[in-house]
Each structure stands twice: as structure tokens, then as C-alpha cells.
N, C-alpha and C positions, 0 to 999 in steps of 0.2 A: 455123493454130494450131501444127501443128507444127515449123513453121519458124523460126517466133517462138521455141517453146521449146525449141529445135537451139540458139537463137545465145545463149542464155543461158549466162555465165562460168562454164563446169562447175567446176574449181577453188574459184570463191568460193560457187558455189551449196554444193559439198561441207561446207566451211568451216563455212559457217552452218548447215547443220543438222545438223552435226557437235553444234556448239556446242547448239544448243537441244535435239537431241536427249537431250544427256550433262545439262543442265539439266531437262531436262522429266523425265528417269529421277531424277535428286536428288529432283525434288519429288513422286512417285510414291512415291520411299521415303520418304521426310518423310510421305507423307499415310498408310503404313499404320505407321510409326512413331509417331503422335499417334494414330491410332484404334486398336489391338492387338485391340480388341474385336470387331472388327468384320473376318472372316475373308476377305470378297472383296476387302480393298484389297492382303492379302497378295499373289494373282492380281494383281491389275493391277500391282503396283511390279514384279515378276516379269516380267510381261511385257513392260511397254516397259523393262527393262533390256535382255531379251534381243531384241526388236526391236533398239533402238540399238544393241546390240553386234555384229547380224546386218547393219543397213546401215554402219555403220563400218565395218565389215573389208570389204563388199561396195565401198565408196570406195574401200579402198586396194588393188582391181584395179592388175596390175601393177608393183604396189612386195612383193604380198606372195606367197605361193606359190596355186596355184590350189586346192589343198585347202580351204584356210581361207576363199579371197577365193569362191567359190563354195558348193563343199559344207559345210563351218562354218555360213557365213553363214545360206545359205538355211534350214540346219536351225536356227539360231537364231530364226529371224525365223518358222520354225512352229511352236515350240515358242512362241515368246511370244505367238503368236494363240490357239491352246490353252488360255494359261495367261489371257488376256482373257476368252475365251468362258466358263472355268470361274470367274473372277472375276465376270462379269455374271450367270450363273446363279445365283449364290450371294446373290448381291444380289437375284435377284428372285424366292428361294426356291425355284428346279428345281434342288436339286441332281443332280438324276438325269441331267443335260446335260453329265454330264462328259465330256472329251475326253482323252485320255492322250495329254500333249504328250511323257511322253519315247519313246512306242512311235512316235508320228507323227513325231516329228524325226530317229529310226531309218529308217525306212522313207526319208522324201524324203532325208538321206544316202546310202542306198545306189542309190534310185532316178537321183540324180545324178551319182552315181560310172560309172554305166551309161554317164548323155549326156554325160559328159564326156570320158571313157575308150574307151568301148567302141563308145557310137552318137552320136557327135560331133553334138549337135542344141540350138541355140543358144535355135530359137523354142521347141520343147516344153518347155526350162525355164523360160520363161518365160510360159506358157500354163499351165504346172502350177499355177507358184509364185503368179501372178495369181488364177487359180480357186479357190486354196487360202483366199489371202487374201480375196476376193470372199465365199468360202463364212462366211469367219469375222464377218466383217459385217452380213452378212445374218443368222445368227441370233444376235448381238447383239444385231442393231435388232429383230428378232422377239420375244426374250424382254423388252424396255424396251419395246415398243410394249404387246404383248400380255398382262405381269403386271405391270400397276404398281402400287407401293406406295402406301401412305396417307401425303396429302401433298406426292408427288413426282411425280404423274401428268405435268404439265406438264413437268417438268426431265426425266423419261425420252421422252416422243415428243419434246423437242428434241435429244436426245441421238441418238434413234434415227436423227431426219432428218440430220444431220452423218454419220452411219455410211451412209445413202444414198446419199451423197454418194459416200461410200469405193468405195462399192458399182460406182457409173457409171465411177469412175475404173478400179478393176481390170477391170471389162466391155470398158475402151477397151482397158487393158495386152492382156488377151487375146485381143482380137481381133488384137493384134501390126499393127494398122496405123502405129504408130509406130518400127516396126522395117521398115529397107531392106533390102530382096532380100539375099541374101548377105552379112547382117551376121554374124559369128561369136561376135558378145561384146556386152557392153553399149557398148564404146571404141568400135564401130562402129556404135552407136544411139546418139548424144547426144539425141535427143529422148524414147525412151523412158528414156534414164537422167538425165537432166534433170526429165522428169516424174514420175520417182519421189523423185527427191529433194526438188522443191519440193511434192510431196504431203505427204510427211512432215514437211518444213516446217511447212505452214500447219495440216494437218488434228490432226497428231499432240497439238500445242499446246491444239487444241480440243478434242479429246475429253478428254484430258486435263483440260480446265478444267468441262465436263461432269462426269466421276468426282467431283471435288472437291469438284461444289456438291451431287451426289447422296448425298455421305459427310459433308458438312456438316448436311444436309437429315436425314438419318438418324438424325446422331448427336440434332440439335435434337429431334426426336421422341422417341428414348430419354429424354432428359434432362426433358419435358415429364410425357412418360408417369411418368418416377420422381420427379418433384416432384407429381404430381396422385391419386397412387395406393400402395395399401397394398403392399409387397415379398410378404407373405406371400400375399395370399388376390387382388391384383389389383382390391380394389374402392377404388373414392373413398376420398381420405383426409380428414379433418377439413375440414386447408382448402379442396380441390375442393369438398367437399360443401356448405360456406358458401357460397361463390361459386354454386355451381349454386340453392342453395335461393333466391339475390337474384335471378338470372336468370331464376325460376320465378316468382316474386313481381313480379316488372317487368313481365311479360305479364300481370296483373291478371285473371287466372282461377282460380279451384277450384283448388288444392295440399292435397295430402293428404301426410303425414308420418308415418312409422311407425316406431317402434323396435319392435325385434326383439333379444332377447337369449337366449342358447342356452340349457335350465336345467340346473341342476346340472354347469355345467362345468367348475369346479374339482375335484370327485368324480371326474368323466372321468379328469382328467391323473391326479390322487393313481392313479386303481386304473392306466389305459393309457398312463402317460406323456406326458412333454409332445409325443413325436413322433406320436402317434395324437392328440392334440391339435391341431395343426398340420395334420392330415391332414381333421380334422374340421372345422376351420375351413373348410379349400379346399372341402372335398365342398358344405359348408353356403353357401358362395359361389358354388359351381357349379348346385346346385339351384336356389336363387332366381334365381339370372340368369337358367338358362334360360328362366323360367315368367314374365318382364317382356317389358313393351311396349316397342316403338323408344326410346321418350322418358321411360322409366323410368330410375332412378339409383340404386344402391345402394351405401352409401358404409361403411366399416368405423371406428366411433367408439371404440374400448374392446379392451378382450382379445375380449371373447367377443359386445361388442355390435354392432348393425350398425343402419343409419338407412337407411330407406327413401322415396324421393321419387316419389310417384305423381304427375304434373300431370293438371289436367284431369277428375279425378277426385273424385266426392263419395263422402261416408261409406258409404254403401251399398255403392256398385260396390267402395271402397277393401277392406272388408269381405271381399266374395266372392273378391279375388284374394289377401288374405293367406290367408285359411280354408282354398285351394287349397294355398298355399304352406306352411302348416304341418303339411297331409298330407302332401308330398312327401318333406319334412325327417323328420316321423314314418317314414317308409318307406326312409331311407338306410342300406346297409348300406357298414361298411367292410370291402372286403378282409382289410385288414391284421389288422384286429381284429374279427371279428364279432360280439362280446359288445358290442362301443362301440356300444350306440344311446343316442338323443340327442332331445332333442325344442324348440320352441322357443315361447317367449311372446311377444304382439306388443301394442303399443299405439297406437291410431290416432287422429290429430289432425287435422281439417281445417279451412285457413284461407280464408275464411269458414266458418264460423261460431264455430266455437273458441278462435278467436286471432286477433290481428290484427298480431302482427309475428312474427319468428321468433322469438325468445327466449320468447315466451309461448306460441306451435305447441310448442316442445320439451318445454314444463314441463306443457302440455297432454297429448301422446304420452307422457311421462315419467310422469303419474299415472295415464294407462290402463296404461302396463306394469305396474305399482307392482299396479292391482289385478286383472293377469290373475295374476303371481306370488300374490297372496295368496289367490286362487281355485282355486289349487293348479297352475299351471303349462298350460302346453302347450296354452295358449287363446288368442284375439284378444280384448280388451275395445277397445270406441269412446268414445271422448273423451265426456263429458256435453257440450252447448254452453251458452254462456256465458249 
């Protein structure tokens, strides 16, 4: 094998990944250019710039001065693994993994200024620069194997396994078997500089096309999320909640239905503002959620109302867990405003027996709330059945 890739047209191999490499950086910038949102594609355009600007200068060995074609290079090319590693942490929410590309791209500068200058040693930069690279792959594929997103689970371990890949190749670089006895330079290793360059060829291309479908995959989640769900409070919006209550209905089991509406919450804003308003909405979103089952749904209909989906569940059981939940709500305090307490009415409709489509569950849940209000608040009433 490394004979085979010694006799490769070093010239055209350069060429070509020249080219794709200055191409695969355009569309690196392109992809954090369309998502701005989304702070890890920053990191990755960043880094394979400065990779492709690290192996470019490192091609034009011999035409350019050794500063640049060496120490430049190299410190480019660790500065853009740096800025990868803290582009994938961010992605898979460690931000804590960060790596300080300009302190490490310091360090291997002057580190090389050493073996270039001072202790003439051809393989140890290449045995650094290998294990550097090696290092930075490895916990790539660590953090995409090991925190994966909802969604993307699949698109990060293939991601991860392409970076394994990376992994074998720099294990081979550093072992320097592709490097001859008394080489001085890479001009005197066409095999190891051949195989670095059709690395980057082939592999660079693919991770790359990985990021894309990951920031694709991401963005499609956001957008799903904010077409299904309320901005404010995070719970179901109307139309989610539609949808969910047929998908409850299609399984032909016990559906329980509850409105829940905050009382006197226009009182609230008039005395603490509409931002202790807002605040109490969240709080009052955050309590009930946590006190729901897996396959509970709670959806936001109204300013201050909220629609509750219990599947599986008949009037009784439905009963004990609102009863639960309107202690809790009874018991919130705000930070912000301690005087804002709040309490909330609920009305419960189960279909069978109550209703037999939705629009008749609603108008059912809608006259129990009707007579917890006029029972003077902060109570559950249950639907009569029909």
C-alpha cells in the first residue's frame, strides 16, 4: 500500500484537494451562513478554513519560505481541529470541552520553531502533528457517539464512525511507517505526503457532508418544535393538541380531557404586570408538567387557559391527578413577586362516556369548568355523563 500511494501524481493529487478543499471551506461558510442560529456551524466554517489554509501552504513546500510552509501551516491546521472539537461540543451541548485553539496553535508554533531550528527532527513533527490530529477525532467521535441529540442519534454514530476512520489513518501517520529512514521533509516522503493529502481528499468531503445533515437535522427539529408548541410557556399549541387528541382517539381507549384555566388572571396582570404574568404562566406550565405521566399532553388553548390530555384514564383516576395538580399550583410561589399567588379551576370530560367525538369532550370539559368557576374557583368539577 505504500508503494502504490508513493506513485501517486503528487502535483495532481495537490491540485485536487486544493480545489475541493477551498470548495468544501465555501460550503462550510455557506452552512453557518444560512443557520446563524445555530452557534457550532460558526466552529466548524472556522475550522476547515483554517485546516485548508494549513494544508495549502503546507503543498506549497518549496516554492514558499519554511515559516509559513511548516510552522503557519501546522499551527493552522491545530487551531482548526480546536475550533472542530469546540464546534461539535456545542452541538452536543458540552460546552465545557472547550479547547483554546489560539493558546494551542501558540504552543505547536513555537514547539516547531524548536524542530525546525534548533533540533532538526523531521519525524517528531510528524508524530506530534498526527497524535494532535488523532487526539481531535477521537473526542469528536466520543462526544457524537456518546451525547446524542433527539432525532440525530443515527446521523451522529455515522458521523462518529467516518471520524474512526480519521482516527486509523493518523495512528498509521504516527507510527511514521510511511516515512523512509532519513527522510528530512515531507519531499522525501511521497507516501506519507500523498496519504495525507488523499485523506483529506476523500474524508474531509465526508465529514463535512455529515455537519450538513446534522445542521439540517437540527434546524428541522427547531422548526417542528416551533410550529407544535407555544413560544411562551413550551406547551402544545392548538394545532398539536388537535392532532394529538385524533391520535388518542384512533387507539379506541378511555381519553380524559381537562381544561384548566388560571382564576382571576387578568387581576394578576392589572396589580403585577403583564411580565409576572408571563412568569406565571411558565411557573404554572412547569408545575403541571412535572406532576404528568410519559403519555400525558398538555397543550396551551387561550391567554391563561390550558387543555389537558390524559389517555387511558377514567373519570375517577383523571380526578385524583388534577386534585394533585391544583395543590401544587395552589402552592407556587413567585420569586419575582411573592404577593402573585394564583390558583386554578379545572374541568373534566371523559370520552366514553361523556362524549363521543371531540367537539362534544370540549363542550363537555368546557361546562365542568363553567361550574368549578361558579362554585367559586380553585376546584375540579367532572363532567355529568350523558
Amino acid at each position: 500500500m505504500p508503494q502504490l500511494i508513493s506513485q501517486l501524481h503528487t502535483p495532481t493529487l495537490q491540485v485536487a484537494t486544493a480545489l475541493v478543499l477551498l470548495f468544501s471551506s465555501a460550503a462550510a461558510v455557506l452552512l453557518w451562513l444560512s443557520a446563524r442560529s445555530e452557534r457550532y456551524t460558526r466552529y466548524w466554517a472556522a475550522g476547515y478554513a483554517a485546516i485548508t489554509g494549513g494544508l495549502i501552504l503546507s503543498a506549497l513546500r518549496g516554492q514558499l519560505p519554511i515559516p509559513l510552509t511548516v510552522i503557519a501551516s501546522n499551527a493552522l491546521i491545530v487551531a482548526g481541529g480546536a475550533w472542530l472539537v469546540n464546534g461539535t461540543a456545542i452541538y452536543c451541548r458540552r460546552d465545557h470541552w472547550h479547547w483554546p485553539a489560539g493558546t494551542l496553535a501558540a504552543l505547536i508554533a513555537a514547539l516547531f520553531l524548536v524542530l525546525v531550528y534548533v533540533v532538526p527532527s523531521f519525524r517528531l513533527r510528524v508524530i506530534i502533528i498526527a497524535i494532535y490530529m488523532l487526539s481531535v477525532c477521537v473526542v469528536m467521535a466520543t462526544l457524537l457517539w456518546r451525547h446524542t441529540t433527539p432525532g440525530s442519534r443515527w446521523l451522529q454514530r455515522l458521523l462518529a464512525g467516518l471520524l474512526a476512520v480519521q482516527v486509523s489513518f493518523y495512528a498509521l501517520l504516527a507510527s511514521v511507517r510511511l516515512i523512509p529512514t532519513g527522510a528530512a521533509d515531507y519531499l522525501d516522503a511521497p507516501a506519507a505526503f500523498n496519504a495525507l493529502y488523499l485523506n483529506a481528499l476523500l474524508m474531509i468531503v465526508a465529514v463535512l457532508f455529515g455537519f450538513a445533515a446534522l445542521t439540517h437535522r437540527r434546524l428541522s427539529l427547531h422548526l417542528h418544535y416551533a410550529a407544535n408548541h407555544d413560544p411562551l410557556t413550551g406547551a402544545l399549541n392548538r394545532r398539536a393538541l388537535d392532532l394529538e387528541i385524533d391520535h388518542q382517539r384512533s387507539a379506541r381507549q378511555p381519553l380524559t380531557l381537562v381544561l384548566l384555566d388560571l382564576d382571576h388572571f387578568k387581576r394578576l396582570n392589572d396589580t403585577h404586570g403583564h411580565h409576572i404574568g408571563d412568569l406565571a404562566l411558565i411557573a404554572f406550565t412547569e408545575t403541571v408538567r412535572s406532576g404528568l405521566r410519559r403519555n400525558d399532553s398538555l397543550g396551551r388553548i387561550g391567554g391563561e387557559e390550558f387543555c389537558l390530555l390524559l389517555p387511558a384514564t377514567d373519570a375517577m383516576a383523571a380526578a385524583h391527578i388534577v386534585e394533585r395538580l391544583r395543590c401544587r399550583v395552589e402552592a407556587i410561589e413567585l420569586p419575582e413577586a411573592p404577593a402573585a399567588r394564583f390558583t386554578v379551576s379545572a374541568g373534566i370530560a371523559t370520552s366514553p362516556p361523556c362524549a363521543s367525538d371531540e367537539a362534544s369532550l370540549m363542550r363537555a370539559a368546557d361546562r365542568a369548568l363553567y361550574l368549578a368557576k361558579a362554585a367559586g374557583r380553585n376546584r375540579v368539577i367532572c363532567a355529568a355523563e350523558n
